[in-house]
ZAMARGU-4260 file (C-alpha; in steps of 0.2 Angstrom, whole numbers, plus 5000, padded with zeros to 4 digits):
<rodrens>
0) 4821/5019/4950 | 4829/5001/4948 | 4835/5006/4932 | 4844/5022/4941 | 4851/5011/4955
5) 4859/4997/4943 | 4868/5011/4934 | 4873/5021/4949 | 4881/5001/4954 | 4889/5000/4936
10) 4898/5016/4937 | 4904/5013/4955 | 4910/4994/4949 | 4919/5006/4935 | 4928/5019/4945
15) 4933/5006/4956 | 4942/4996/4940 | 4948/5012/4935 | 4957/5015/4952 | 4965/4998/4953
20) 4973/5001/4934 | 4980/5017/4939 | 4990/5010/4953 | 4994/4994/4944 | 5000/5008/4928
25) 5011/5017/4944 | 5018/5000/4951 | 5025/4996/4930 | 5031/5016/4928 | 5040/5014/4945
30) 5049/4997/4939 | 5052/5006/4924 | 5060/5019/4931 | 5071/5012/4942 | 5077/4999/4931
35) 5081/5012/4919 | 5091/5021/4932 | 5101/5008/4935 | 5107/5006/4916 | 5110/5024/4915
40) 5121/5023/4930 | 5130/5006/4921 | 5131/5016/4905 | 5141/5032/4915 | 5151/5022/4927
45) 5162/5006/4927 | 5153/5002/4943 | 5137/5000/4949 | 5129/4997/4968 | 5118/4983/4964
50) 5114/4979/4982 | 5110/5000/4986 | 5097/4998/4970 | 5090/4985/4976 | 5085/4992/4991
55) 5077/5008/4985 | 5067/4994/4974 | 5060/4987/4990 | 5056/5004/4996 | 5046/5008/4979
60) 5040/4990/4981 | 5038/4983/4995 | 5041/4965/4993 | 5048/4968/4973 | 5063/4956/4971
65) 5074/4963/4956 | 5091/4954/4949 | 5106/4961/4938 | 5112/4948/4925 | 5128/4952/4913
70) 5121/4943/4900 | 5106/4945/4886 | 5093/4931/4895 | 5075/4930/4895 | 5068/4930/4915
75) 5054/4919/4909 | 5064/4906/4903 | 5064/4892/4916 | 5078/4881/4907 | 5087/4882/4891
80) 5099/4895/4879 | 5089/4912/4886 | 5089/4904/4902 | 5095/4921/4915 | 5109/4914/4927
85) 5120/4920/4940 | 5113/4937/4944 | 5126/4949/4951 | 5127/4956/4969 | 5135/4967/4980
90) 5139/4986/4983 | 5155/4988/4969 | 5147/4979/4954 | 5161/4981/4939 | 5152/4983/4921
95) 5161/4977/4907 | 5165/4988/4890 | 5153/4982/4878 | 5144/4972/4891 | 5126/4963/4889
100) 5115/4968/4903 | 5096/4961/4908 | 5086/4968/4925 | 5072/4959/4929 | 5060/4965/4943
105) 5046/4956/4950 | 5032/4960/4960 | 5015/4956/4967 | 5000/4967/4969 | 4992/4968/4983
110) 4974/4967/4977 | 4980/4951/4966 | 4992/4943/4973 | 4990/4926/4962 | 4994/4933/4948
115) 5015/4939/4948 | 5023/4955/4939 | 5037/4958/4929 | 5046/4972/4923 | 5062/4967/4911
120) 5074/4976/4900 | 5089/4975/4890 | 5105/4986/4887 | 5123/4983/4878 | 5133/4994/4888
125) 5145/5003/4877 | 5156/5020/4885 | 5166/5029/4876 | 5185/5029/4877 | 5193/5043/4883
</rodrens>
């Protein structure tokens, strides 16, 4: 019987892990998909809504900060040469030709909020000329 109820307890402690995974997988595909949303609409259009972004990432996230930077930077780095600085802002964002772009979104999760997330990509914009 003991032996019965311990594994009854190991399989709920189980599910449980598996429940929390799931929806820390759905917060990463969420970031993921917004970000890469973002740098599709760069690569089609000279301008972007950074600010309009933003707040549908709050909506997906709630409390998710995301930034825009027109440069190749790392959004770990606290100081240095990969250091990410001056994120852009605003509802008419222009995006370069051949423009280096980083989108860093962080977030914490509810059931662990010591520990931050990060989503992060990279593009090089390039359209073509018409």
């Amino acid at each position: 019987m003991i032996l019965f109820a311990v594994g009854l307890i190991s399989l709920m402690s189980l599910s449980a892990q598996a429940i929390n995974q799931v929806g820390q997988s759905k917060a990463r595909n969420d970031a993921s998909y917004l970000v890469g949303e973002l740098l599709s609409e760069m690569w089609v259009s000279g301008t972007v809504n950074v600010t309009g972004w933003n707040t549908r990432l709050q909506t997906v996230l709630p409390e998710a900060t995301g930034a825009v930077y027109f440069a190749n930077c790392d959004c770990t780095v606290t100081s240095g040469a990969d250091l990410c600085s001056g994120a852009a802002s605003g509802t008419a964002v222009t995006v370069g030709n051949s423009q280096a772009v980083t989108v860093c979104v962080n977030w914490t999760d509810r059931r662990d909020p010591a520990t931050p997330r990060r989503y992060q990509a990279s593009s090089m914009i390039t359209r073509n000329s018409q």
